[in-house]
C-alpha positions as CSV (number, residue, x, y, z in Angstrom):
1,X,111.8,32.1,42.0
2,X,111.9,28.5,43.3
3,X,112.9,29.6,46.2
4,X,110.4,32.2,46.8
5,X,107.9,29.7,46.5
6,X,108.7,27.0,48.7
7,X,108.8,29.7,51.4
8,X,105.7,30.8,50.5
9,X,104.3,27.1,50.7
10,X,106.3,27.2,53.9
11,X,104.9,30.1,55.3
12,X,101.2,29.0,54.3
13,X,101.7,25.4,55.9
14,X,102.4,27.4,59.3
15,X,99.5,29.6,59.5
16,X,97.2,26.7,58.5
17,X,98.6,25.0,61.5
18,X,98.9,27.8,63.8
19,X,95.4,28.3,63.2
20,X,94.5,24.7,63.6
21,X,95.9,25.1,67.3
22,X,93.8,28.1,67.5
23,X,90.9,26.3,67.4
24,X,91.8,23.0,69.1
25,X,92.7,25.0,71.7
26,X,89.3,27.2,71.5
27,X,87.4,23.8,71.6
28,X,89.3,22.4,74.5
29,X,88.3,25.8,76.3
30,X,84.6,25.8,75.4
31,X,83.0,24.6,78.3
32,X,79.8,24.5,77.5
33,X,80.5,21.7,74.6
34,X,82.3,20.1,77.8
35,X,79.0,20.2,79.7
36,X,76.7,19.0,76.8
37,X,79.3,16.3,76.1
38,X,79.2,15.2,79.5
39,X,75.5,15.4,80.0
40,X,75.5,12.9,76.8
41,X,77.5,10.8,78.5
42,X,75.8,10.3,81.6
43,X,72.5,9.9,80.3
44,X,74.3,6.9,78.2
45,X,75.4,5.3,81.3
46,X,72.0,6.1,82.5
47,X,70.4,4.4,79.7
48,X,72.4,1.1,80.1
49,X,72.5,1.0,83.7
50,X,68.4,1.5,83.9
51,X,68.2,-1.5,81.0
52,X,70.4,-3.8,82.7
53,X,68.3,-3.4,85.8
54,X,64.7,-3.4,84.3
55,X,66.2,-6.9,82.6
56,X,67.5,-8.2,86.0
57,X,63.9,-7.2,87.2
58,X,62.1,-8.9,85.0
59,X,64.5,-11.9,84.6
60,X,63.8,-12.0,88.3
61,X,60.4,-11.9,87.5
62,X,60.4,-15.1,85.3
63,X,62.1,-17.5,87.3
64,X,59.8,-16.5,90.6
65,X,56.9,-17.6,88.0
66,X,58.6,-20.5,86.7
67,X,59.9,-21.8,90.2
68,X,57.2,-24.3,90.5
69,X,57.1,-27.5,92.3
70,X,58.7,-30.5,90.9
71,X,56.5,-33.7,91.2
72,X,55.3,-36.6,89.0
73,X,52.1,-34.8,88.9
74,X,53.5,-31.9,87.0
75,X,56.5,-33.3,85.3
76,X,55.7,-32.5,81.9
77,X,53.9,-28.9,83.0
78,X,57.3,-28.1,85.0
79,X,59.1,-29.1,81.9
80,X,56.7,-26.8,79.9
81,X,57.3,-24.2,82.1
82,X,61.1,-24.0,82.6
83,X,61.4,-24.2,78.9
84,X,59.3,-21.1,78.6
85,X,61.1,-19.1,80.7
86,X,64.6,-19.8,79.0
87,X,62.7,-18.5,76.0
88,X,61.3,-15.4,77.2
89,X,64.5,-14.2,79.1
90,X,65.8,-14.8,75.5
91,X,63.2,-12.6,73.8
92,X,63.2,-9.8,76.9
93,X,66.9,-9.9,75.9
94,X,66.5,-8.9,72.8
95,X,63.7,-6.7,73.2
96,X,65.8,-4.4,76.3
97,X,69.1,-4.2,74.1
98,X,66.9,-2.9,70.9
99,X,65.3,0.2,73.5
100,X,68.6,0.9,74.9
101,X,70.3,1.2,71.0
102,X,67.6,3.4,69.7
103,X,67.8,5.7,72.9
104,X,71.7,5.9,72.8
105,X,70.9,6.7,69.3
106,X,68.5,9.3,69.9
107,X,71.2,10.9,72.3
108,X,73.7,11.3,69.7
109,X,71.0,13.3,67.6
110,X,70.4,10.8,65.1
111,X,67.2,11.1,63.6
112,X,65.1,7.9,64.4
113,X,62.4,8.5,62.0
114,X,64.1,8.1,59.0
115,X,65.9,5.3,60.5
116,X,63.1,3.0,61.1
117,X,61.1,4.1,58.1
118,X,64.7,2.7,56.2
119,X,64.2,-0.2,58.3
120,X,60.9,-0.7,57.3
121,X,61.8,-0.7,53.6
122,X,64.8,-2.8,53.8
123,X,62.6,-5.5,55.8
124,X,59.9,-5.5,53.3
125,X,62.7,-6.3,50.7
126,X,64.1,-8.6,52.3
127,X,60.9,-10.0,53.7
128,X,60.8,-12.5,51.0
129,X,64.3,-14.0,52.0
130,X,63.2,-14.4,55.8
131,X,61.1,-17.2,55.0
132,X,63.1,-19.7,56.9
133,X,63.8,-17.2,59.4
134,X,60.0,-16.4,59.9
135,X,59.6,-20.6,59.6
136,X,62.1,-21.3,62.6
137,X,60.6,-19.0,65.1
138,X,57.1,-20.3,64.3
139,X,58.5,-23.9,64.6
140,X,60.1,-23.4,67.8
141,X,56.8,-21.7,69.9
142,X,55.4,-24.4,68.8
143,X,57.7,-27.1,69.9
144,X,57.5,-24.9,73.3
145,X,53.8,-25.0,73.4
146,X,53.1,-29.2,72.0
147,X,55.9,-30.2,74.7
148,X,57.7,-31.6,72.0
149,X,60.9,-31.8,74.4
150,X,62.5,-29.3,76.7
151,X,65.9,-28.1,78.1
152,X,67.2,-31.3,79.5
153,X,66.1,-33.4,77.5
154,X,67.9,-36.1,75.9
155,X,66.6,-36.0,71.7
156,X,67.7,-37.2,68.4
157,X,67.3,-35.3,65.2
158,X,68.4,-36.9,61.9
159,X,71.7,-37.8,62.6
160,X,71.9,-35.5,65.8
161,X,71.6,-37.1,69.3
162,X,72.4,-34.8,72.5
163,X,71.0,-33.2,76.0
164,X,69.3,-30.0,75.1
165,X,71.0,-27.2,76.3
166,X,68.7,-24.2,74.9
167,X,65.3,-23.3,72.9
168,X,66.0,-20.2,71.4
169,X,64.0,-17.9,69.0
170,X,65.7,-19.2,66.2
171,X,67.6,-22.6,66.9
172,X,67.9,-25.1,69.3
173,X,71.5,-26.3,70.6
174,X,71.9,-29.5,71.9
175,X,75.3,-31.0,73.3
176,X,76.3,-34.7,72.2
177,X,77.9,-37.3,74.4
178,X,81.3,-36.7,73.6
179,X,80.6,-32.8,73.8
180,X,80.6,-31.2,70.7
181,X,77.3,-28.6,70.7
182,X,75.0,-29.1,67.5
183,X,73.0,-25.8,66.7
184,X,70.1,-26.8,64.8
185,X,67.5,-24.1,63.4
186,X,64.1,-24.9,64.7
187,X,62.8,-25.0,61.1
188,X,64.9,-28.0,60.3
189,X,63.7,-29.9,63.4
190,X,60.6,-31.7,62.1
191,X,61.6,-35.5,63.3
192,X,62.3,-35.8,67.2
193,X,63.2,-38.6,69.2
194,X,62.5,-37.6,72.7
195,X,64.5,-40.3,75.0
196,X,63.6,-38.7,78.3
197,X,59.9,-38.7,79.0
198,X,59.0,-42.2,78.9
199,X,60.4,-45.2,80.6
200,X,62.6,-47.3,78.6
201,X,63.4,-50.8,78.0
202,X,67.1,-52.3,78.1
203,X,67.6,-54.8,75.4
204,X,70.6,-57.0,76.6
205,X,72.0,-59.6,74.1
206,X,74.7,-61.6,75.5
207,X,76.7,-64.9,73.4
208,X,77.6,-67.7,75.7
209,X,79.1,-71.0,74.2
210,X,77.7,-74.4,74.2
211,X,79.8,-75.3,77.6
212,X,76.9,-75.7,79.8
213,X,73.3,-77.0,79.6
214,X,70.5,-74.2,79.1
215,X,69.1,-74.5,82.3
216,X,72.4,-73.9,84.1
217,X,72.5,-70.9,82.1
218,X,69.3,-69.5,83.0
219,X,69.5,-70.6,86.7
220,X,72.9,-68.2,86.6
221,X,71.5,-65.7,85.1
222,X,68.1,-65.4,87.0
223,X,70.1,-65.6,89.9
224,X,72.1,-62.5,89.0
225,X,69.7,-60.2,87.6
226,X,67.8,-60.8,90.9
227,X,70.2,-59.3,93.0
228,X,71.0,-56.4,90.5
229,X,70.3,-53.5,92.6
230,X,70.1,-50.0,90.5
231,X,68.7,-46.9,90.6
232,X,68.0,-46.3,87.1
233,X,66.6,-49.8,86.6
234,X,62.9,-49.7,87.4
235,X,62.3,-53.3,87.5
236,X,64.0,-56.5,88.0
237,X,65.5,-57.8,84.5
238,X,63.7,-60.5,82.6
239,X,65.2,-63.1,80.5
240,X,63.3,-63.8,77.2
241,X,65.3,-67.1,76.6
242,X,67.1,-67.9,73.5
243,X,67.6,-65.2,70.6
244,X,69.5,-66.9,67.6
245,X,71.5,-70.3,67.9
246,X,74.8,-70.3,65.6
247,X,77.4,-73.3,65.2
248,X,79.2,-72.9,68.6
249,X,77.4,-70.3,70.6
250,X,73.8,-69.4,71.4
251,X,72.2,-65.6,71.9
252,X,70.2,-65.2,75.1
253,X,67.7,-62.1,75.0
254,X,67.5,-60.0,78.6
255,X,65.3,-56.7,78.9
256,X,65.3,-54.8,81.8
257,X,62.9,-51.5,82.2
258,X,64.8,-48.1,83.5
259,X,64.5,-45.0,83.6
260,X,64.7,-42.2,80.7
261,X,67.7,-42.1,78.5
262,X,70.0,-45.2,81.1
263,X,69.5,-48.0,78.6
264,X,73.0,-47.6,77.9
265,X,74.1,-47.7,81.9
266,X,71.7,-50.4,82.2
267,X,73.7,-52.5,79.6
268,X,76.7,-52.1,81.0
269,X,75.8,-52.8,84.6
270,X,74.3,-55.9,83.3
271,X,76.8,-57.3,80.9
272,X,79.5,-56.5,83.9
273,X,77.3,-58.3,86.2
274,X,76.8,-61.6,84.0
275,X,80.8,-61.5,83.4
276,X,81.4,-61.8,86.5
277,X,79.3,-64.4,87.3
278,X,80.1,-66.5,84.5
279,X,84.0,-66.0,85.8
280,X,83.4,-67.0,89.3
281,X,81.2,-70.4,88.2
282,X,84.0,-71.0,85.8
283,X,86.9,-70.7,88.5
284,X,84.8,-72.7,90.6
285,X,84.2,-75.8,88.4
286,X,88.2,-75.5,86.9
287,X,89.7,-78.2,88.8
C-alpha cells in the first residue's frame, strides 16, 4: 500500500508538470499576448522618451528667459532671476516625472481613479503632519521672491556658514569652506547673514612691540598699505591708530573696504604684507 501511493503521488506530480509545460509552452506561442506585450512596451519608452524631451524643451526654455545681462544695474534682479530658474527646473522636474508615473501606470491597466481618490484620503490624514513640509515650501518662494540670498551666495544660518549651492522646494543646501554640504529645510532658515551683496570692511589688528616710536610705525605702515595693490580690495587700507596698549606690545587697528565675502583674503594679504615690511626694516637697521 505504501508503495502504491507514493507512485500515485509520483504519477500526479508528473501530469501537474507536464501540464504546466503545456501551458508555458501555449503562452510562449500566443502571439497576440506577444504583440499586446510589445505594444505596452513601446508606448513605455514612448512615454519616457516624450517626457525627457518636453523637460529638455522647457528647461531650455528657462534658461533662454533667465539668460539676462549681467551688470551692476541688475545685479540683484539677475540674482533674482537665476535663482528662479534653478527652482522651476526643480518643480517642472517633479511635475514631468509625476505625468510620466501615472501614464506608465495607466498602461499597465491600473485603475487611476481609485488611486488618486486613496491619495486624496491618505493626504488629508496626513495633512496635519505636513505642517512643516507645507511651512518650508512657503518659506523658500518667499526667500526667492524678498531676494533674501541666491545661488552663489555666501550666508550664515545659526551655526551654518557656506556658498549656496541650491534653493529647492523644500531645503536649501549650502557647501562650507572646508566642503562638507549642509541641507537645511527652508522652514528652519529664519536668520540669514548674507555676506555677498554688500561691500565689506576688513578689520586688521596687528601686535607690534614697543621697539620703535609710533610714528615710525605708522610711516611703515602707511607706506605699505599704499602700495597694496588687490583686486578684492576696493579702497586703499586706512589705519585707525592705536587699539589697546598692554605691558610690552601695542594693538594697531587697520580697515580696509573689499569686495563681498574677501575680508578674509584681505587679512591675509595685509598681515603678509606688514610682515614683510617689518622684516626688511628690521634686517636693515640690525647691524
Amino acid at each position: 500500500m505504501f508503495g502504491f501511493g507514493m507512485a500515485e503521488k509520483a504519477e500526479n506530480v508528473h501530469e501537474l508538470w507536464n501540464r504546466f509545460i503545456d501551458q508555458l509552452w501555449d503562452t510562449t506561442r500566443d502571439t497576440d499576448m506577444w504583440t499586446a506585450a510589445s505594444m505596452v512596451l513601446l508606448r513605455v519608452i514612448l512615454i519616457f522618451v516624450v517626457s525627457r524631451l518636453a523637460l529638455l524643451i522647457v528647461n531650455r526654455f528657462i534658461d533662454h528667459v533667465t539668460n539676462v545681462k549681467k551688470s551692476r544695474r541688475l545685479k540683484l534682479r539677475t540674482r533674482r532671476v537665476q535663482t528662479m530658474g534653478r527652482l522651476l527646473k526643480n518643480t517642472a522636474s517633479y511635475i514631468f516625472n509625476f505625468i510620466a508615473i501615472l501614464l506608465i501606470l495607466g498602461e499597465f491597466h491600473i485603475q487611476l481613479a481609485p488611486l488618486l481618490a486613496g491619495a486624496g484620503v491618505i493626504g488629508l490624514a496626513i495633512g496635519f503632519g505636513a505642517q512643516s513640509l507645507v511651512k518650508d515650501v512657503i518659506t523658500g518662494f518667499f526667500i526667492i521672491l524678498e531676494d533674501q540670498f541666491a545661488v552663489g551666495d555666501v550666508i550664515q544660518s545659526k551655526d551654518f556658514k557656506g556658498t549656496v549651492e541650491m534653493i529647492g522646494l523644500r531645503a536649501t543646501r549650502i557647501r562650507n569652506w572646508t566642503g562638507e554640504i549642509h541641507i537645511i529645510p527652508n522652514g528652519l532658515i529664519n536668520e540669514v547673514t548674507n555676506f555677498s551683496v554688500n561691500p565689506l570692511l576688513a578689520v586688521i589688528d596687528i601686535t607690534i612691540a614697543y621697539e620703535k616710536t609710533i610714528e615710525e610705525l605708522m610711516s611703515t605702515i602707511r607706506s605699505v598699505l599704499v602700495q597694496i595693490n588687490d583686486s578684492n580690495i576696493t579702497g586703499i587700507p586706512e589705519v585707525l591708530g592705536i587699539q589697546t596698549l598692554a605691558f610690552n606690545q601695542m594693538t594697531i587697528r587697520i580697515t580696509a573696504r573689499c569686495k563681498p565675502n574677501t575680508t578674509g583674503d584681505v587679512t591675509r594679504l595685509i598681515n603678509t604684507e606688514l610682515k614683510k615690511a617689518f622684516e626688511m626694516t628690521t634686517s636693515e637697521t640690525t647691524p
